[in-house]
PDB file of N, CA, C and O in Angstrom:
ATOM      1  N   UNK A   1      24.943  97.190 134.011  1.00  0.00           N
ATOM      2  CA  UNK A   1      25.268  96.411 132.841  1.00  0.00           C
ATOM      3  C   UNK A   1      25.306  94.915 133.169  1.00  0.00           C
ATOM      4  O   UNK A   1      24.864  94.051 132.412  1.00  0.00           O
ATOM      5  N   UNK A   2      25.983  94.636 134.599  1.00  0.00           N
ATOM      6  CA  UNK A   2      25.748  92.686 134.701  1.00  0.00           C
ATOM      7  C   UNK A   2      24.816  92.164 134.703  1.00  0.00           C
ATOM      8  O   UNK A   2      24.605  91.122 134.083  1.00  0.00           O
ATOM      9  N   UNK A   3      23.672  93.018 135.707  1.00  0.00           N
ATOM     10  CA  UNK A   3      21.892  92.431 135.989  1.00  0.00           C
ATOM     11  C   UNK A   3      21.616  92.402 134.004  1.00  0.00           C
ATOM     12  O   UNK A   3      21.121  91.324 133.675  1.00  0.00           O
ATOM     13  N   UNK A   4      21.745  92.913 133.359  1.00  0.00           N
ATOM     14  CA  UNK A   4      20.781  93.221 132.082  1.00  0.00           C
ATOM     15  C   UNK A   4      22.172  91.805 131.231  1.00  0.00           C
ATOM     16  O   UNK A   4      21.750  90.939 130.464  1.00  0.00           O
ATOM     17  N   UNK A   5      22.860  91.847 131.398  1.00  0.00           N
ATOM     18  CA  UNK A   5      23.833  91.116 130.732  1.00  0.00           C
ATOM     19  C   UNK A   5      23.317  89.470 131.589  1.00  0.00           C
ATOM     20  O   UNK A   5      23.023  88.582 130.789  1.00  0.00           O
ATOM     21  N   UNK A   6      23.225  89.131 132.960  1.00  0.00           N
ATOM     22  CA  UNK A   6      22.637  87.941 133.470  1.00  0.00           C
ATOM     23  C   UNK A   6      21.547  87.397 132.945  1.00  0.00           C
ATOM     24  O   UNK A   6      21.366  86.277 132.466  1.00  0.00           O
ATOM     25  N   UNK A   7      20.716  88.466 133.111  1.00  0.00           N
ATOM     26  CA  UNK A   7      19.352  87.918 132.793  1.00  0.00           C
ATOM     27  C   UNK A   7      19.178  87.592 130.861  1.00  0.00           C
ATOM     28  O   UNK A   7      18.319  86.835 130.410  1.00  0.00           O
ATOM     29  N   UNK A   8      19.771  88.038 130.350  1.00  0.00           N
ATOM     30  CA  UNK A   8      19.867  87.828 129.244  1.00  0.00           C
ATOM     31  C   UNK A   8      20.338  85.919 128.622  1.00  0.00           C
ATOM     32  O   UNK A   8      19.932  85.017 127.889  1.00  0.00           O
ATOM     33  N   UNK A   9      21.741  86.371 129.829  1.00  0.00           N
ATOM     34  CA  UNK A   9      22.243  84.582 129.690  1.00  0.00           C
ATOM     35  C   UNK A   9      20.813  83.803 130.478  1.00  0.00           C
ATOM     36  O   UNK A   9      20.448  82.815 129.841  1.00  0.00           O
ATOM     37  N   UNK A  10      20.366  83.958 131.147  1.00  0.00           N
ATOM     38  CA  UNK A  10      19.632  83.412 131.793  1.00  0.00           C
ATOM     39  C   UNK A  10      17.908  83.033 131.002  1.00  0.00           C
ATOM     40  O   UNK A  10      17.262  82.006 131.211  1.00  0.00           O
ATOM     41  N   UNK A  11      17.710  83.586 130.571  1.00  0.00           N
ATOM     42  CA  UNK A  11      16.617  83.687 129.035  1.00  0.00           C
ATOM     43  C   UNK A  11      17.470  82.816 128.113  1.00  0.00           C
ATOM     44  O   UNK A  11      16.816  82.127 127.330  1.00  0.00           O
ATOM     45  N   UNK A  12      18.456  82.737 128.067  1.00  0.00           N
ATOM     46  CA  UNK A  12      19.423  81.776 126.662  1.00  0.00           C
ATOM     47  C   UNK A  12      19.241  80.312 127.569  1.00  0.00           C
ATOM     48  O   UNK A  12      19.520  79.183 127.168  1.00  0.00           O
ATOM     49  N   UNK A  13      18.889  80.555 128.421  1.00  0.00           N
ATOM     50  CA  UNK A  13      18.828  78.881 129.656  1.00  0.00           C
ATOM     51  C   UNK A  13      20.399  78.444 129.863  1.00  0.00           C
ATOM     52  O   UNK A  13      20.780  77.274 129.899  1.00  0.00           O
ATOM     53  N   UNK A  14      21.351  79.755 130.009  1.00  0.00           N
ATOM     54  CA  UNK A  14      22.708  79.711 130.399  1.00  0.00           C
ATOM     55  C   UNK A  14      23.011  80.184 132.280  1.00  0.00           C
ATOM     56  O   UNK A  14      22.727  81.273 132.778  1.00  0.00           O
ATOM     57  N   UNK A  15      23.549  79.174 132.890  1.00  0.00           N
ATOM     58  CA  UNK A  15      23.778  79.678 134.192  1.00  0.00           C
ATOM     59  C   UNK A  15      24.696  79.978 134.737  1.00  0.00           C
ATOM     60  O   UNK A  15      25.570  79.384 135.369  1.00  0.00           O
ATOM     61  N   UNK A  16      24.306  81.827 134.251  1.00  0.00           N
ATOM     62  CA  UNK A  16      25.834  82.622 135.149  1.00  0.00           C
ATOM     63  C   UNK A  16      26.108  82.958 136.028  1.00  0.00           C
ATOM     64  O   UNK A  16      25.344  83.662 136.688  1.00  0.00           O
ATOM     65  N   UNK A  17      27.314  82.623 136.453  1.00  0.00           N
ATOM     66  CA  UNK A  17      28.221  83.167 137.540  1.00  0.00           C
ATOM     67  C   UNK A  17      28.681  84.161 137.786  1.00  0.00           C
ATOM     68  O   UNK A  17      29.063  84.590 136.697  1.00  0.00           O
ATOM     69  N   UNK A  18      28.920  84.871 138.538  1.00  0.00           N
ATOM     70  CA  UNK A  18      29.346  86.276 139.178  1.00  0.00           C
ATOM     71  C   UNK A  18      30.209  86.455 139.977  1.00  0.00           C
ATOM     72  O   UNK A  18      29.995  85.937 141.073  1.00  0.00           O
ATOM     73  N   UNK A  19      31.494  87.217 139.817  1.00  0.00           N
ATOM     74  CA  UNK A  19      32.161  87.469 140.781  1.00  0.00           C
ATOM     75  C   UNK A  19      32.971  89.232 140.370  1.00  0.00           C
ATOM     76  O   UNK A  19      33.372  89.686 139.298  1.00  0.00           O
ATOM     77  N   UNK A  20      32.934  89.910 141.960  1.00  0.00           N
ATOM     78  CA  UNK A  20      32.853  90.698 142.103  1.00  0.00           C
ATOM     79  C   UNK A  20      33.906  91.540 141.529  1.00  0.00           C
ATOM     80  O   UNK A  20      33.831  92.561 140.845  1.00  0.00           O
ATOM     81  N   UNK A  21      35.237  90.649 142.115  1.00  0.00           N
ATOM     82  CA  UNK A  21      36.778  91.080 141.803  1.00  0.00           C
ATOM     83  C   UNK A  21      37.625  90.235 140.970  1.00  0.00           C
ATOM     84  O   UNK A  21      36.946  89.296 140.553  1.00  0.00           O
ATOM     85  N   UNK A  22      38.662  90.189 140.615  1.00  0.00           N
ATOM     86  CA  UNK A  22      39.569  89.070 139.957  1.00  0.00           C
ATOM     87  C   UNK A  22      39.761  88.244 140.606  1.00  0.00           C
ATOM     88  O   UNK A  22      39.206  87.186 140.309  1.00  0.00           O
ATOM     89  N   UNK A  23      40.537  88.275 141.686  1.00  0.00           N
ATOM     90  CA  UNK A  23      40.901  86.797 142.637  1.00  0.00           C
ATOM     91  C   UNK A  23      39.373  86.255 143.108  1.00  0.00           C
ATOM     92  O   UNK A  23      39.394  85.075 143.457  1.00  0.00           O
ATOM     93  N   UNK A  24      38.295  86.785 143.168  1.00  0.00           N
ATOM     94  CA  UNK A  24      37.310  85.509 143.363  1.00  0.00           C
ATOM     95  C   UNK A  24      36.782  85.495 142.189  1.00  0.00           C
ATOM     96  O   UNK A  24      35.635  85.047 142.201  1.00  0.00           O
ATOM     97  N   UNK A  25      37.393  85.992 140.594  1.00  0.00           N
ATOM     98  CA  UNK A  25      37.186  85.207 139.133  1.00  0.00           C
ATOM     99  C   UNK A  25      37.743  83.901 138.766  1.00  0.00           C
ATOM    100  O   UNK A  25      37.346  83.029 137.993  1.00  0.00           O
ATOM    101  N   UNK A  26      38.961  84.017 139.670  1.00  0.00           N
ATOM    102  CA  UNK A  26      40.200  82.964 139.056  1.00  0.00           C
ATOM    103  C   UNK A  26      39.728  81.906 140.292  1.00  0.00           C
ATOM    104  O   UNK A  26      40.007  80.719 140.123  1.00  0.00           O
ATOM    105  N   UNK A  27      39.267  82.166 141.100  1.00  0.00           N
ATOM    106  CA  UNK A  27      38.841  81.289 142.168  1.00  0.00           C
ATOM    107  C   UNK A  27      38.166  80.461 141.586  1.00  0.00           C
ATOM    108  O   UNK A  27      38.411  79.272 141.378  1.00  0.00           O
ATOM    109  N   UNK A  28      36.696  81.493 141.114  1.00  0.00           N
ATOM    110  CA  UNK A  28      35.513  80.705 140.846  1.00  0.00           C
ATOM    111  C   UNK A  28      35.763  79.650 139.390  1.00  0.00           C
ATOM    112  O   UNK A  28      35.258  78.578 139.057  1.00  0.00           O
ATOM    113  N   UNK A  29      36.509  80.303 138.929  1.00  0.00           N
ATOM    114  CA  UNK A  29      37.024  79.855 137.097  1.00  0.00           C
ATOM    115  C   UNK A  29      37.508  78.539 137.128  1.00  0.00           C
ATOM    116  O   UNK A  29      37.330  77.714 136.232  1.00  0.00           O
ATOM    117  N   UNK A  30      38.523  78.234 138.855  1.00  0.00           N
ATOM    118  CA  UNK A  30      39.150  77.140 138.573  1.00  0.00           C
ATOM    119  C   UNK A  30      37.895  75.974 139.325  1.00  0.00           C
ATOM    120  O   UNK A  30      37.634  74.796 139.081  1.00  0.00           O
ATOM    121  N   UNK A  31      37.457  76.745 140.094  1.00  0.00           N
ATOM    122  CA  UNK A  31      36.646  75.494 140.762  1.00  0.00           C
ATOM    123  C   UNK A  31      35.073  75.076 139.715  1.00  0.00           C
ATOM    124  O   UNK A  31      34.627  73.928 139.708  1.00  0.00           O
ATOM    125  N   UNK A  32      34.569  75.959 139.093  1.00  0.00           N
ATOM    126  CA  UNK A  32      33.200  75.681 138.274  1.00  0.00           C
ATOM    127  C   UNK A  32      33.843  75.123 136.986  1.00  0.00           C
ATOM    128  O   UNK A  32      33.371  74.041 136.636  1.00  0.00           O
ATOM    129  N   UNK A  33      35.024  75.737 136.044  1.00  0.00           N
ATOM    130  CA  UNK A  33      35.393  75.254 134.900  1.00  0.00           C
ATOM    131  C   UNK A  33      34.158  76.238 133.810  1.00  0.00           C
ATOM    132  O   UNK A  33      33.807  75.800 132.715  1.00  0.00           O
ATOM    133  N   UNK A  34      33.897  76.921 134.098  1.00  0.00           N
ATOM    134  CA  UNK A  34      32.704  77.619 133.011  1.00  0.00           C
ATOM    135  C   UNK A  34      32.972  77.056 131.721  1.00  0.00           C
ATOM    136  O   UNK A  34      33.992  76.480 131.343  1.00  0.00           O
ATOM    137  N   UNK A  35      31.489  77.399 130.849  1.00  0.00           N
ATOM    138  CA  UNK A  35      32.150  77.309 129.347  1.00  0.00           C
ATOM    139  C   UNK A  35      32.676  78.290 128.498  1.00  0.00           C
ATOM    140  O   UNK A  35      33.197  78.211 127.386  1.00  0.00           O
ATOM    141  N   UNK A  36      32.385  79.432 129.400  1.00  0.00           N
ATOM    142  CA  UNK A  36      32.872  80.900 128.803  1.00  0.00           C
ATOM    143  C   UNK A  36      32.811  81.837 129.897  1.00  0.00           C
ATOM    144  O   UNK A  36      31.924  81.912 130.748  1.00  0.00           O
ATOM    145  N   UNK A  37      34.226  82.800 129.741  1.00  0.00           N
ATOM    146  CA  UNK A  37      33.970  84.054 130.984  1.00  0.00           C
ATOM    147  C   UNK A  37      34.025  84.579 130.111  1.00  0.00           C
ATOM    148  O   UNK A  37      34.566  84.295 129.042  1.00  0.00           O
ATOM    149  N   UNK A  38      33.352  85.621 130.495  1.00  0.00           N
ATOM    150  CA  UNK A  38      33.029  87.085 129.852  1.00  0.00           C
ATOM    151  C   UNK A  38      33.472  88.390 131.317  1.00  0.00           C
ATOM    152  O   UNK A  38      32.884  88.733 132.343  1.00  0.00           O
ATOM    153  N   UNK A  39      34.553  88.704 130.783  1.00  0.00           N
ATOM    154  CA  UNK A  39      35.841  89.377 131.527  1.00  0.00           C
ATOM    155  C   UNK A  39      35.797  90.726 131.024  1.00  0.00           C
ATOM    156  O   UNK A  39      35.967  91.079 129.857  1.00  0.00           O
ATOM    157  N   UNK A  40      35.419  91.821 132.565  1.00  0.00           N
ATOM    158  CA  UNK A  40      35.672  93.014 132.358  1.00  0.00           C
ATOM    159  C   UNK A  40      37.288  93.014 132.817  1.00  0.00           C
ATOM    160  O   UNK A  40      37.779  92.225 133.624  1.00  0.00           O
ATOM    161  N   UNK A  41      38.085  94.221 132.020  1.00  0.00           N
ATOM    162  CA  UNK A  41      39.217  95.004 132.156  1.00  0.00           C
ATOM    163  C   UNK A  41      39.280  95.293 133.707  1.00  0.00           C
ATOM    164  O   UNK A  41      40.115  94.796 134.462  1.00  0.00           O
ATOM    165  N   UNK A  42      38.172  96.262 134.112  1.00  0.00           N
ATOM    166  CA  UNK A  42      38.366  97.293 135.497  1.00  0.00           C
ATOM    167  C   UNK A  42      38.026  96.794 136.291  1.00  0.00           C
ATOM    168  O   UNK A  42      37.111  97.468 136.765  1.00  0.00           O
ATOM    169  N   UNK A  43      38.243  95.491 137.119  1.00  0.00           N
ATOM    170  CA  UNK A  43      38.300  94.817 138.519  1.00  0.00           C
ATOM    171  C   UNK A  43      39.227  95.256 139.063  1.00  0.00           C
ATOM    172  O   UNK A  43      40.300  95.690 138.644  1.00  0.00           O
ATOM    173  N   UNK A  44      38.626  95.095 140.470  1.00  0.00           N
ATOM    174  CA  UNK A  44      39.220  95.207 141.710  1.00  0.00           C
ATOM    175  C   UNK A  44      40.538  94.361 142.076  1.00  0.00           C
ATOM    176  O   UNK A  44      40.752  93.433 141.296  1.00  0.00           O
ATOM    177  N   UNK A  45      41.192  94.472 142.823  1.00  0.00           N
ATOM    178  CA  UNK A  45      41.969  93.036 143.826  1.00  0.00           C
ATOM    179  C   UNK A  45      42.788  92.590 142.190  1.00  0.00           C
ATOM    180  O   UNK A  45      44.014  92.479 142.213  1.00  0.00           O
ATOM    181  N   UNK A  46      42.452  92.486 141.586  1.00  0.00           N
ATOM    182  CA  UNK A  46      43.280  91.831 140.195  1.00  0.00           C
ATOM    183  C   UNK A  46      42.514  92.435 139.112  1.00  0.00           C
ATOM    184  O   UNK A  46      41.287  92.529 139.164  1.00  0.00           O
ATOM    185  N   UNK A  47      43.369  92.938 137.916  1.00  0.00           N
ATOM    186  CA  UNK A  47      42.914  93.082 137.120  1.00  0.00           C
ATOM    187  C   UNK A  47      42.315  92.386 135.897  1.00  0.00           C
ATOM    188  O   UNK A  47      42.735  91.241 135.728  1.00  0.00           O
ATOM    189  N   UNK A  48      41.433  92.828 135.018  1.00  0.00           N
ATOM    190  CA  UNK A  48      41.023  91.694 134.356  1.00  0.00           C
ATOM    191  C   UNK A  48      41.786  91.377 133.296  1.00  0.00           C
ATOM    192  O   UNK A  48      41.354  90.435 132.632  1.00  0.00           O
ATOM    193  N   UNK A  49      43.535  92.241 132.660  1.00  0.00           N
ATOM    194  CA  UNK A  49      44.220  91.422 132.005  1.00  0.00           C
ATOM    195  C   UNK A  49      45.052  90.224 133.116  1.00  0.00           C
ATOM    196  O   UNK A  49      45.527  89.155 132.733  1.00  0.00           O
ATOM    197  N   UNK A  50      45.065  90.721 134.496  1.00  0.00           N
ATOM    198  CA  UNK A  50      45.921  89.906 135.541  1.00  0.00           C
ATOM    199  C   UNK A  50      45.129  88.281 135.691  1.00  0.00           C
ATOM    200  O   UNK A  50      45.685  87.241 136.044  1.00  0.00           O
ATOM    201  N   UNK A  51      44.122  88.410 135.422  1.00  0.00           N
ATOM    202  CA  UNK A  51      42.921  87.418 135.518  1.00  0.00           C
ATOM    203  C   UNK A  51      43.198  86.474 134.173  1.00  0.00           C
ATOM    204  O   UNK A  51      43.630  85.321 134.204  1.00  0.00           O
ATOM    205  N   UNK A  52      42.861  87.209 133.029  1.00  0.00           N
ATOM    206  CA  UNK A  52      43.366  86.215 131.517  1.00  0.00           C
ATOM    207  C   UNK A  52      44.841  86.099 131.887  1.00  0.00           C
ATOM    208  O   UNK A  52      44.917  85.262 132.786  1.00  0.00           O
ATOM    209  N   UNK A  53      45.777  86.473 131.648  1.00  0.00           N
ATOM    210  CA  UNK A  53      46.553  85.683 132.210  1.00  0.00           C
ATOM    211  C   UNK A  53      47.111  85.003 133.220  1.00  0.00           C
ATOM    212  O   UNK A  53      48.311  84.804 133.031  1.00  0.00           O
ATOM    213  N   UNK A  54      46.759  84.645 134.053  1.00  0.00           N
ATOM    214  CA  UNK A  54      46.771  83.833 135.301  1.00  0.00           C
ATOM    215  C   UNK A  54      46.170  82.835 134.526  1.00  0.00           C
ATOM    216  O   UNK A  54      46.860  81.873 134.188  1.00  0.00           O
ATOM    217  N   UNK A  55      44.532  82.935 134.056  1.00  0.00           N
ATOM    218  CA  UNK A  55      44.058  81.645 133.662  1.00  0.00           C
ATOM    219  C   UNK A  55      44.526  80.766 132.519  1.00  0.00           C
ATOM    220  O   UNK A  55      44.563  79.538 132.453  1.00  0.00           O
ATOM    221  N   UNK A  56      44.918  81.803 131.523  1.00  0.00           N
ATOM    222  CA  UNK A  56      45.327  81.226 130.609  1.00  0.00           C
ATOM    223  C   UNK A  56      46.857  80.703 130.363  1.00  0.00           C
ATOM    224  O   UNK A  56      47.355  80.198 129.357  1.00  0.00           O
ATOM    225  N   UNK A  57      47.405  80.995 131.599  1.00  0.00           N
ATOM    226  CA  UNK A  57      48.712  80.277 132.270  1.00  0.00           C
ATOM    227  C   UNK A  57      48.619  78.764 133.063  1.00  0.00           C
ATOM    228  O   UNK A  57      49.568  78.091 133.464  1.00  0.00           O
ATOM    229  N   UNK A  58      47.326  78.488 133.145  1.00  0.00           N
ATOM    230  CA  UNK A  58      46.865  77.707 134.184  1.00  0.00           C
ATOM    231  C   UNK A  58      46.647  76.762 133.259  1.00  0.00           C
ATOM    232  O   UNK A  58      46.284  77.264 132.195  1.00  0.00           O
ATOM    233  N   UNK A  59      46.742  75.324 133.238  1.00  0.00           N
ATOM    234  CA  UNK A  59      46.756  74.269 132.186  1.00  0.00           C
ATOM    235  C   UNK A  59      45.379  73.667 132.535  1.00  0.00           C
ATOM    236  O   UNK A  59      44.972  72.815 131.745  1.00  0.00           O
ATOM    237  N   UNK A  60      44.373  74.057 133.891  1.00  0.00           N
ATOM    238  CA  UNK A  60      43.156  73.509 134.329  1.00  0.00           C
ATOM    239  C   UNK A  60      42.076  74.719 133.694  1.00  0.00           C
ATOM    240  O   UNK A  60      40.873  74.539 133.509  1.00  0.00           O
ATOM    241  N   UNK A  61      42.742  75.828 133.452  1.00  0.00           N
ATOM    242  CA  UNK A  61      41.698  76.958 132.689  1.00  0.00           C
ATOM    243  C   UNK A  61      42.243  77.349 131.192  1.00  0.00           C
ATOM    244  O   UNK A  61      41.596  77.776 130.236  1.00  0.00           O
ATOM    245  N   UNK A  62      43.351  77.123 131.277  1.00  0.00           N
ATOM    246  CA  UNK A  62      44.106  77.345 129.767  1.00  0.00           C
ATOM    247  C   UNK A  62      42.621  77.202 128.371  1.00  0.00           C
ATOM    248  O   UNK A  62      42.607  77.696 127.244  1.00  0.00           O
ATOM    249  N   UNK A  63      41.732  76.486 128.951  1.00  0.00           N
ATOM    250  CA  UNK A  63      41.169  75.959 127.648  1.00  0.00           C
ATOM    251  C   UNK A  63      40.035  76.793 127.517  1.00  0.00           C
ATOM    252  O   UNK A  63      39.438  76.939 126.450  1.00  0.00           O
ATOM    253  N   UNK A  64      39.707  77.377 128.650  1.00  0.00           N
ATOM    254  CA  UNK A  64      38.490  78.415 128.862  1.00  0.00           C
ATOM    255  C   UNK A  64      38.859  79.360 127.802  1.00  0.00           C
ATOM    256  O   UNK A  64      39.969  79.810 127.519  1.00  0.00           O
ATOM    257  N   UNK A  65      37.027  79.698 126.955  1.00  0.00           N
ATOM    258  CA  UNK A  65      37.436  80.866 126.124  1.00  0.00           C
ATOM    259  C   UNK A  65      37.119  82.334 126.866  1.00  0.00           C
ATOM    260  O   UNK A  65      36.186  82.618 127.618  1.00  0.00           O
ATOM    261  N   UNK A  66      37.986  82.985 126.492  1.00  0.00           N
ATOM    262  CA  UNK A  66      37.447  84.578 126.913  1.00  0.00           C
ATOM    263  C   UNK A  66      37.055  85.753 125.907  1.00  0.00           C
ATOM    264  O   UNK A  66      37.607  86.237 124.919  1.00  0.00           O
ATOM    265  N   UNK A  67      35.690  86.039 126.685  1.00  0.00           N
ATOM    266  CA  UNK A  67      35.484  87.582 126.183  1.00  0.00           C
ATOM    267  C   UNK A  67      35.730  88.236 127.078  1.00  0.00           C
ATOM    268  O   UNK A  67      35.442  88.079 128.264  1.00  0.00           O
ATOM    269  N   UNK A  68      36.561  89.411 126.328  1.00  0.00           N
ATOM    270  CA  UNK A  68      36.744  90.417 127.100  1.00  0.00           C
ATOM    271  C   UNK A  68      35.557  92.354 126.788  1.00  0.00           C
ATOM    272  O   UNK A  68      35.346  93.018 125.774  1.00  0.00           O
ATOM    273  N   UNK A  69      35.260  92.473 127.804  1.00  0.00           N
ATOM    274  CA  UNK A  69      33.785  93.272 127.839  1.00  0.00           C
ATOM    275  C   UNK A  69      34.250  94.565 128.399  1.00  0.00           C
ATOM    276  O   UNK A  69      34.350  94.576 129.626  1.00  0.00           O
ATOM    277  N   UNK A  70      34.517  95.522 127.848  1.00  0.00           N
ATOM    278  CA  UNK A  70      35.229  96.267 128.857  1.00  0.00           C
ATOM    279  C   UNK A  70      34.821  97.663 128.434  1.00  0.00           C
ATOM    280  O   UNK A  70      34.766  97.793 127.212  1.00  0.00           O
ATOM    281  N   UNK A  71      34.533  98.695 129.116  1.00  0.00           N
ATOM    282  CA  UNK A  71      33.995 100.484 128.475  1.00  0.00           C
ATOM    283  C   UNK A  71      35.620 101.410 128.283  1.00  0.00           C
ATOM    284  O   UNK A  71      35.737 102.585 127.934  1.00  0.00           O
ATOM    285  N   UNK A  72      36.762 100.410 128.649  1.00  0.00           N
ATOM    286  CA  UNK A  72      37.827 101.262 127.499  1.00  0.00           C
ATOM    287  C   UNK A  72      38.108 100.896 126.266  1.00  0.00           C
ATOM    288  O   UNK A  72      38.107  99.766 125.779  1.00  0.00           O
ATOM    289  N   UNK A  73      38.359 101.954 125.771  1.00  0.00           N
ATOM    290  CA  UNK A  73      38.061 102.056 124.071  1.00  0.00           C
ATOM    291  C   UNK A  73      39.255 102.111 123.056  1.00  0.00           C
ATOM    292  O   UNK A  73      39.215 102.024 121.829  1.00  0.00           O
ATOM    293  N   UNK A  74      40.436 102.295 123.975  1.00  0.00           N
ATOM    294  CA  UNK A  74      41.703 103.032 123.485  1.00  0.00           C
ATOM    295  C   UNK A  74      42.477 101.828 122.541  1.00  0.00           C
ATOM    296  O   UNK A  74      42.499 100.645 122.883  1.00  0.00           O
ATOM    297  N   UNK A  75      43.182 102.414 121.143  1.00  0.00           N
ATOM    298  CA  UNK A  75      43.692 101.041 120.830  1.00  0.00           C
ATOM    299  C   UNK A  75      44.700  99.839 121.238  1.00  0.00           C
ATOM    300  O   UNK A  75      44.855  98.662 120.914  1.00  0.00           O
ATOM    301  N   UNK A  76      45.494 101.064 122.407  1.00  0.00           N
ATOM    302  CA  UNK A  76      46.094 100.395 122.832  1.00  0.00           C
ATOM    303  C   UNK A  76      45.278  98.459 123.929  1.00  0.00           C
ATOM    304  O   UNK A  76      45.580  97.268 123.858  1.00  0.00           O
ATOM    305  N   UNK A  77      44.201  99.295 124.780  1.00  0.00           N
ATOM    306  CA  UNK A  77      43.379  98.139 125.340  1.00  0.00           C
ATOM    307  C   UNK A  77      43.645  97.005 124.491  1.00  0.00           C
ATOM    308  O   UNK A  77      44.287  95.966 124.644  1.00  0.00           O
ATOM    309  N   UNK A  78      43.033  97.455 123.645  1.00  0.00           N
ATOM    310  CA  UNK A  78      42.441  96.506 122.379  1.00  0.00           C
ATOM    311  C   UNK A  78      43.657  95.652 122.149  1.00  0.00           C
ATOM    312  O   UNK A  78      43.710  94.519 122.628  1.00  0.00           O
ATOM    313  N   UNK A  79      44.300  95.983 121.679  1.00  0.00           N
ATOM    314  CA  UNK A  79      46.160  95.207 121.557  1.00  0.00           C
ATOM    315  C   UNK A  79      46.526  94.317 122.614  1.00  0.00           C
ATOM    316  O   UNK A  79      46.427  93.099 122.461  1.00  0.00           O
ATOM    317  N   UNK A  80      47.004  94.907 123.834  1.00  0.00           N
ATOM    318  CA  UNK A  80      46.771  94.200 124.985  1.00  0.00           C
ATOM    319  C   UNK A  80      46.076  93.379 125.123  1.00  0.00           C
ATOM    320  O   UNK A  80      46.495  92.356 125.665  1.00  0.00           O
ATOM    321  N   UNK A  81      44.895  93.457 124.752  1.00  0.00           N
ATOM    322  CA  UNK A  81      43.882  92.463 125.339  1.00  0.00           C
ATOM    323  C   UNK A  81      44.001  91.289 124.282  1.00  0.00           C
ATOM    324  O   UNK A  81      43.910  90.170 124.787  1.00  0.00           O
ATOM    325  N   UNK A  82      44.188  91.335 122.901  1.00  0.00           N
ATOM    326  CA  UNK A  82      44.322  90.228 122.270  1.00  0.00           C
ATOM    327  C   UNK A  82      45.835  89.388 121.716  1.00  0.00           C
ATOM    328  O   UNK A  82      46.197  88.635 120.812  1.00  0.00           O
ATOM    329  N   UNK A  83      46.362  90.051 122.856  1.00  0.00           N
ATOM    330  CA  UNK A  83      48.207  89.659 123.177  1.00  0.00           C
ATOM    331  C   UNK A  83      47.505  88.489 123.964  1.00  0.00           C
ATOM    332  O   UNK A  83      48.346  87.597 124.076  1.00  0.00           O
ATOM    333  N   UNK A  84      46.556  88.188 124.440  1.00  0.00           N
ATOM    334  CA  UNK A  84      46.543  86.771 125.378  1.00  0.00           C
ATOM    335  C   UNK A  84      45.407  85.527 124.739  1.00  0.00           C
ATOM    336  O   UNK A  84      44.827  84.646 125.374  1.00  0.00           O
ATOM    337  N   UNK A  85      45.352  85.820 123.323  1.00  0.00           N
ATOM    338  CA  UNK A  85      44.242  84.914 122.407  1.00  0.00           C
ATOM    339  C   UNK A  85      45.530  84.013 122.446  1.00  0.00           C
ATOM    340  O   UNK A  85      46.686  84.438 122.465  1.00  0.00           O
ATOM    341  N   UNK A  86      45.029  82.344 122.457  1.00  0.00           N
ATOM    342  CA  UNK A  86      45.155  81.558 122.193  1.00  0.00           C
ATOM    343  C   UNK A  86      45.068  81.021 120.525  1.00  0.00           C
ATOM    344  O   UNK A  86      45.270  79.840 120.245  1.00  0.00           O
TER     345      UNK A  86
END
């Protein structure tokens, strides 16, 4: 799903970044400043609600928007996940 999801940004003439786990998301997030992450749930090392909020606690990423991309479906996810919209 990332290769077909990259190359896609990459045809839009958008240049994405990749990282494997959460702590090298929040790494990469604070040092590039993206204009958008697009945030799976099921990472490694940190999770990807541990990730939105960390960043969006962070007053240098606070402003970053997030999608969140994720193959759970449950409503609860869903709730959770938009407990951290700005």
């Amino acid at each position: 799903m990332i290769g077909l999801l990259i190359r896609t940004l990459e045809k839009a003439n958008f240049i994405p970044l990749q990282a494997v786990d959460g702590e090298t998301g929040v790494a990469r997030a604070r040092e590039q400043q993206p204009a958008l992450i697009i945030l799976d749930l099921l990472l490694p090392k940190l999770s990807g609600l541990e990730v939105c909020r960390v960043l969006k606690g962070d007053r240098s990423t606070a402003q970053i928007p997030i999608i969140m991309l994720t193959a759970k479906s449950e409503e609860i996810d869903r709730v959770v996940g938009l407990a951290w919209r700005r």
